[in-house]
Structure formats: structure tokens, C-alpha cells
N, C-alpha and C positions, 0 to 999 in steps of 0.2 A: 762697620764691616765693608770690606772691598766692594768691587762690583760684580765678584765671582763666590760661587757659591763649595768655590773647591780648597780643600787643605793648602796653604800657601808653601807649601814643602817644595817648592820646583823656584827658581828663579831663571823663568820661562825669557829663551830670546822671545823680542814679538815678531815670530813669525810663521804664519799658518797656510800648509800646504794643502792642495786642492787636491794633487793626484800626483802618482808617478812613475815615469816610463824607463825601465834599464836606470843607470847610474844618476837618476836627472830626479829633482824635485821641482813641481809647478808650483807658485801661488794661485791666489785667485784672480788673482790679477794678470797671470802669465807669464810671473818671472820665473827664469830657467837657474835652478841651481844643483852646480854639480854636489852631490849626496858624496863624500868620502868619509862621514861618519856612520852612514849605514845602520842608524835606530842602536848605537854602541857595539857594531860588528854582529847584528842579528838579518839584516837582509843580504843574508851569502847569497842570492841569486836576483840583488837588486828589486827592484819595484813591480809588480804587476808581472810577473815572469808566466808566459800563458802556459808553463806546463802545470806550474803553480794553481793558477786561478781556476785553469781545469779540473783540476783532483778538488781543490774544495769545493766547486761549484756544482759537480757530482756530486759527491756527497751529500753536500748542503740540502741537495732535492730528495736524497733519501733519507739520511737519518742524521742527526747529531749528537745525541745523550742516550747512553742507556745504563750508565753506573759500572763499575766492576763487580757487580751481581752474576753478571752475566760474560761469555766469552764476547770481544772483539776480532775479528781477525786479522784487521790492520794491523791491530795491536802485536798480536802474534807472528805476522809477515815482518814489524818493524824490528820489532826486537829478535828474531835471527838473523837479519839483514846487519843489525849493528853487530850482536855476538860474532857471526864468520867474520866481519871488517875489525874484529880489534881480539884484542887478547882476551875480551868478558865471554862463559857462559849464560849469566841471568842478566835480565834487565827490570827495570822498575819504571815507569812513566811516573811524571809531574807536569806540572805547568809550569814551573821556573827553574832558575839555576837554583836560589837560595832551595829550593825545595828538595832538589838534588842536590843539594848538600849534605841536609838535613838527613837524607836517606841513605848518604855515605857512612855520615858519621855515626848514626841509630846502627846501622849494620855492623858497622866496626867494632860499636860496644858492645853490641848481642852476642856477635863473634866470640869476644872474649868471654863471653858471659858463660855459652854454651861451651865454650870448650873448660871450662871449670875455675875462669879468672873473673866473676864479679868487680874482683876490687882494680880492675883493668877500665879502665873509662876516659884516662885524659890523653889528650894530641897536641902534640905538638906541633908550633904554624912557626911563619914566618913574616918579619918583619916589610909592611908594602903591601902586603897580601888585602884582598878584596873576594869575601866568599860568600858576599850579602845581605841583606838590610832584617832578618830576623834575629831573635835574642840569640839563637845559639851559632848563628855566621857572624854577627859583629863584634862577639865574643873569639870568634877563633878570625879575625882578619886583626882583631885589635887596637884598632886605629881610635883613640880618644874620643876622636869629631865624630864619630859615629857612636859612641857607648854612652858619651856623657848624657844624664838626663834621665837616662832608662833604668835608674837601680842599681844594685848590683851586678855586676859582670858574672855570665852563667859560667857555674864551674867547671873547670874539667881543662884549659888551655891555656895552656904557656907556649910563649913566643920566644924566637931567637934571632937575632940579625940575619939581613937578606945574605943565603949562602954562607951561615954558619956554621956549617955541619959539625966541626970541631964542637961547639955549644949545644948544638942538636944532641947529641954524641952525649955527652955529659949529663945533659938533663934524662934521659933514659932514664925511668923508675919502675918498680914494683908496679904503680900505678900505668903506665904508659897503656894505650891500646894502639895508637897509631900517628903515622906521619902525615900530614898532610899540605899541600903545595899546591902552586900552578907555576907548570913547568914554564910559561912565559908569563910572569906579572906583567897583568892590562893596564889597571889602574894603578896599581905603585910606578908606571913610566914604561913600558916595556922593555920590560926585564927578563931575560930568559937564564934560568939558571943553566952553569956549565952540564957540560956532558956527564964530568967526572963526577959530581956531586951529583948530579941524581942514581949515577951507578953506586957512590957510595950510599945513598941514603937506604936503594935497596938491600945492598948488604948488610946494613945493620939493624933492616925489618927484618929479615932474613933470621937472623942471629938473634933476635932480642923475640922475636915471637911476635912482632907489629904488623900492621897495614899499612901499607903505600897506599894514599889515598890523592892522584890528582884530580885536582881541578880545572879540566878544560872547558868550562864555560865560555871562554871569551874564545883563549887559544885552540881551540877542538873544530872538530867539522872542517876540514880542509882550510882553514884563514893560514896555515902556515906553509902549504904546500903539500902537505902528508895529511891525510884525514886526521890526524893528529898529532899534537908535536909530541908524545913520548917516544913517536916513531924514531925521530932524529936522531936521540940516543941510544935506541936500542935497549929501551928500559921500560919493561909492561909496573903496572903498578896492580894493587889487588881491586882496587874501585875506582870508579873515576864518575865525576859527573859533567854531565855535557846541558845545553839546552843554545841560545840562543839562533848561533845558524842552526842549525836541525830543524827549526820551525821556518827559515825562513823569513820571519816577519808574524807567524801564528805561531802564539804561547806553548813550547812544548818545550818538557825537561823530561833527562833519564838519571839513573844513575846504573852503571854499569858492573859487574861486578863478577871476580871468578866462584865458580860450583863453592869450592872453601870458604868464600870469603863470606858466600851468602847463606850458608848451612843453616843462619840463625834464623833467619828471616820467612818464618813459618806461618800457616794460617792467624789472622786473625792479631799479629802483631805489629803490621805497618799497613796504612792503609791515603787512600785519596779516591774523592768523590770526582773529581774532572778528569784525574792525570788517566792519559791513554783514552782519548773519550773519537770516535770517531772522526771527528773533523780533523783533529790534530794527528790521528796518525795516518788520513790521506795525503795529509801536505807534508809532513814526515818521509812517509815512500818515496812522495815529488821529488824533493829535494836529493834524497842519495839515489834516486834514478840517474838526475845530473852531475849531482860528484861521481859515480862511479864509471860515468862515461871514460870510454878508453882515452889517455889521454889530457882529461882534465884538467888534475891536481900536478900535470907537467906545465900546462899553460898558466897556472897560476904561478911557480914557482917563475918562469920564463917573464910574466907579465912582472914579477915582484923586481927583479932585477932590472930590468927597467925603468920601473922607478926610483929602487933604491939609487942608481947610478947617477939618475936625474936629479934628486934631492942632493945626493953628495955634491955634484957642480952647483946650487945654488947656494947652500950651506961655504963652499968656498969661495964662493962670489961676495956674500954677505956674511962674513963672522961676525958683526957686529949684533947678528937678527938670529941665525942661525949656528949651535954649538959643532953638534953630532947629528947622525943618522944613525938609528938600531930598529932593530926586533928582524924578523925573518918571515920570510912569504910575503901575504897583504895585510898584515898587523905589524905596520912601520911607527916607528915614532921622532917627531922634530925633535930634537933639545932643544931650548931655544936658551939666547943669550940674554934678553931680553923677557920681562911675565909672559908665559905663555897666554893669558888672556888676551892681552895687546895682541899678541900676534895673531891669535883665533881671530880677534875679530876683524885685523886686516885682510883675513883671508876670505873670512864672510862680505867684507864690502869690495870681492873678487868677483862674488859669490860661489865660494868653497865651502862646503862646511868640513869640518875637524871634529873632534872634540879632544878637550883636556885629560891629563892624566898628573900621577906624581912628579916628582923630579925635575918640576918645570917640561915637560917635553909635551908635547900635540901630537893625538894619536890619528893616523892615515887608518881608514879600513873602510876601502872601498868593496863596491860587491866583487867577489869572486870573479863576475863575467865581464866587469870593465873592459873596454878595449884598449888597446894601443892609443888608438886617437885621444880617447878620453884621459888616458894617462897624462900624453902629451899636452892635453888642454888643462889637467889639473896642473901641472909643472908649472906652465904659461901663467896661471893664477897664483902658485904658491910665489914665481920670480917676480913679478907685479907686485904681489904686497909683500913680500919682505925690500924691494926696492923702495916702497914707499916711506916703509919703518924706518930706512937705511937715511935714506932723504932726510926726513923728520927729523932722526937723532941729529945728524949733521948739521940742522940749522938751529940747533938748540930745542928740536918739541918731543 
């Protein structure tokens, strides 16, 4: 046995933070690294944010558990607060994304259930797609390196190439209950599907008697500009699950959903012992107190472009290191020419952190409140190591 007593499922960089302030990770030792992976795009409001620390820390003095036995009213504050900001009448709390998932897609088949189609139960996903590490989200993301080992694959999902609605289209069956997406794939590379095709995809839930069901887990909560990217399109969907920014950095998931969609979802058929539990739905409120600031979700779009502009000029300095720039708002991603490995970790001995995604590309997701300077100094770190990379290849390493 190792020297650790934990599941060796992580191939853990070694390195361990002490505390941290705005966009900044400390060790213990006192090194300062700029945080541009942001816990996978869950510290929307960076590290120790004191409006943050204040909601839980009240809290915390007064209560934390008391089950959904009982009314919450954070609970009840949160969830109107998200219903007027998005298209959903009901909400559900969880503690994760995959959990809101889970609560998407239960809904979706109840749906059909109750409106008189039992034999309605399968969705179709799409190919990239990442919807979480449980049997019934790595079943509907797909992806092999995640299914193999575990069994059988749970039934009910069929996939189709990223943005193949034509195939989408097709597969339509007797069986279908729903569509399900994320309007900007995180981990398949940041991928945001066109405008067109999630207009068409609702037309043919529309038509076919289906759910639109996104997934903004990663993309949601202001990372793209718009408290959500379905905004961009102009395309509500019936359910959608959100979690990672909404907590901020504490465990919180929802799954959202219009009056119809949740019709099914009656006493005593879905249920969770943590989701909605006090602590998380003060840091909950925290949080869209400060996205809903007048103004906000304009300075992030403002702040994105800035960087985006910034990475284009290195990207053309170094094609050798750097392919493309994509994604929108502060869910950016490198392509890189070069493993994106390599390149992470030139950027980590900048000290940047990143993290990896599909399609070889390095995904950027800074907190939401990053400044200008701090952009500028992430830029000054990304053109340092891909210089270095650049160096390297040139002399043969």
C-alpha cells in the first residue's frame, strides 16, 4: 500500500495549497499562484470572497442540517431567485452537478410517464459530452474511459456526433423522452454548439413531444457572460442543471425546470438528504447577490475579451505551441499544437494553473472577479511558457 490512505483515482499534481486570496493560490511555503483553473470553473467569485465567508460563517453559528423534513427558507429565497433569472418555475437542490443530472433526467422520464408514455425513457447526448461520474451520467456523456470496468452501460442513451442534429433528427423514436446537451462542451475542449442547432434541436422537442434538457454545469452561472449561455441563442430549454459556480467553492447543485416539465415530480418520488441544507443555500444567495450586481455579467464579458485578444496575439507569436483560441466569456480554451500536458505544465512552472480538456486544448477559467492586471499578468505567464516550449522544440527538446 502507498503512503496514503485514499482511493488512488486522482493523479494528484504535488501540490498543496495553504489558503487563498482573490485569483491567487498560496502554498505553505508562500508561493503565489495565479488560480486560472478555478477548482474546474467552480470558484466564480475566487478564493475567500468576504461576502462569501460572511453568509456561511453566519450561518455556520446558527444552524447547518436539518433534512428536507422540514421547510428551509434559504432554500425557498434560492430557488425564486434562480426561477425569475432563467426560464425554470421549480427548482430541486443537490450537492453536485452529476446529481443534477440525475434529477434532470428522472424528471424527464416521469414526465413522460405521467403524461401517458412509460415506454418514453431514452435521450439522446452527444458525442464530447461530460454529464458526470455516476452510472447514469457516464452512460449518457459516453465516453469509454469512463464506462469501461463498471458493467453494463445503463440503458436508456444513444449518442450522436458533436452538432449532429441531422443524426439527432433521425434517431428520434417511439422510445425518445429527451435531448440532452451542454450548450458549451467543457471537457470535450470547449465547444459551444452553434446558435442554429440548438434552435433546431428545440424545434424538434417541440414537434416530437421531447425535453431539452441542458446542461450548464460548467457553462452556467455567469462563466460565459450571460448568467447562462442558452441566453446567447435565445433558446430556453425545459430543464437544465447548474451546480459548480452557484456554490462558489461550497457543494451546491440545482436542477431547474419549467411548471410542465416538472408536473411529475410529486411527493415522495425524488428525494436528497444534504441537497438544499442550510449552509449551501446561504452561499448560494452570496453568490447571485454578486452576479446580479448591476453591471457584472457586462464586466466579465468586457474582462473575456481582453483576454481573448491577448491569447490570439500569443497563439500568433507561437503557432508552433499554440493552435486556436475558443469558447466565450471566461470559459476560454488553448488549442494547443503541441500535448496539451506539456503545455499545462509549462504554464504551471510560470505558476498558472489551467487545466486540461478534449481536443488537446487548455481550459482558462478564471474567477469571474479577476482584474485587468491579473489578466495581464496571466498573458505575461502564458507568453513565458509557450516561449519556453517554442525554445525547446527549436533546439530539438
Amino acid at each position: 500500500m502507498s503512503g496514503s490512505a485514499l482511493y488512488e483515482t486522482f493523479a494528484r499534481v504535488p501540490l498543496a495549497f495553504e489558503r487563498g486570496e482573490g485569483s491567487w493560490l498560496i502554498t505553505e511555503t508562500g508561493e503565489r499562484y495565479l488560480d486560472f483553473a478555478g477548482g474546474i470553473a467552480v470558484n466564480s467569485l475566487g478564493h475567500s470572497h468576504p461576502h462569501l465567508v460572511a453568509a456561511l460563517t453566519e450561518q455556520a453559528a446558527k444552524l447547518w442540517h436539518v433534512s428536507n423534513l422540514y421547510q428551509i427558507p434559504g432554500q425557498s429565497r434560492l430557488g425564486e431567485r434562480l426561477a425569475e433569472t432563467s426560464f425554470a418555475d421549480r427548482v430541486f437542490f443537490t450537492n453536485s452537478g452529476a446529481e443534477a443530472l440525475e434529477c434532470a433526467i428522472k424528471t424527464a422520464r416521469r414526465y413522460q410517464y405521467v403524461n401517458g408514455h412509460p415506454e418514453r425513457f431514452r435521450v439522446i447526448t452527444f458525442e464530447g459530452a461530460f454529464h458526470g461520474r455516476t452510472l447514469a451520467t457516464i452512460a449518457a456523456g459516453g465516453q469509454a474511459k469512463y464506462l469501461e470496468g463498471f458493467g453494463p452501460k445503463v440503458e436508456g442513451f444513444d449518442q450522436v456526433a458533436f452538432d449532429d442534429i441531422d443524426a439527432a433528427e433521425k434517431l428520434i423514436g417511439p422510445e425518445t423522452a429527451a435531448i440532452l446537451l451542454e450548450p458549451v462542451q467543457g471537457e470535450g475542449g470547449i465547444r459551444p454548439f452553434p446558435t442554429q442547432s440548438l434552435k433546431r434541436l428545440r424545434q424538434l422537442c417541440d414537434k416530437h413531444g421531447l425535453l431539452l434538457i441542458f446542461d450548464e454545469v460548467q457553462c452556467g452561472v455567469g462563466r460565459t457572460g450571460k448568467l447562462y449561455a442558452y441566453e446567447w441563442a435565445g433558446v430556453s430549454p425545459d430543464l437544465m442543471a447548474i451546480a459548480k459556480g452557484i456554490g462558489g467553492g461550497f457543494p451546491v447543485g440545482a436542477c431547474l425546470a419549467t411548471e410542465e416539465a416538472a408536473k411529475g415530480m410529486t411527493a415522495g418520488v425524488h428525494g436528497t438528504t444534504f441537497g438544499g441544507n442550510p449552509l449551501a443555500m446561504a452561499v448560494g444567495n452570496a453568490v447571485l447577490d454578486v452576479l446580479l450586481e448591476e453591471g457584472f455579467l457586462e464586466e466579465v464579458s468586457r474582462k473575456a475579451l481582453l483576454m481573448k485578444q491577448g491569447l490570439a496575439a500569443v497563439a500568433d507569436e507561437f503557432p508552433d505551441v499554440i493552435s486556436e483560441i475558443r469558447g466565450t466569456g471566461l470559459m476560454l480554451g488553448v488549442k494547443c499544437t503541441m500535448p496539451n500536458t506539456k503545455v499545462n505544465m509549462a504554464l504551471r512552472d510560470q505558476k498558472l494553473l489551467a487545466v486540461p480538456a478534449g481536443e488537446n486544448v487548455l481550459r482558462l477559467l478564471p474567477p469571474l472577479t479577476t482584474t485587468d492586471a491579473e489578466i495581464q499578468e496571466a498573458l505575461a505567464r502564458i507568453r513565458a511558457g509557450a516561449a519556453s516550449l517554442s525554445k525547446a522544440a527549436a533546439n530539438g527538446g
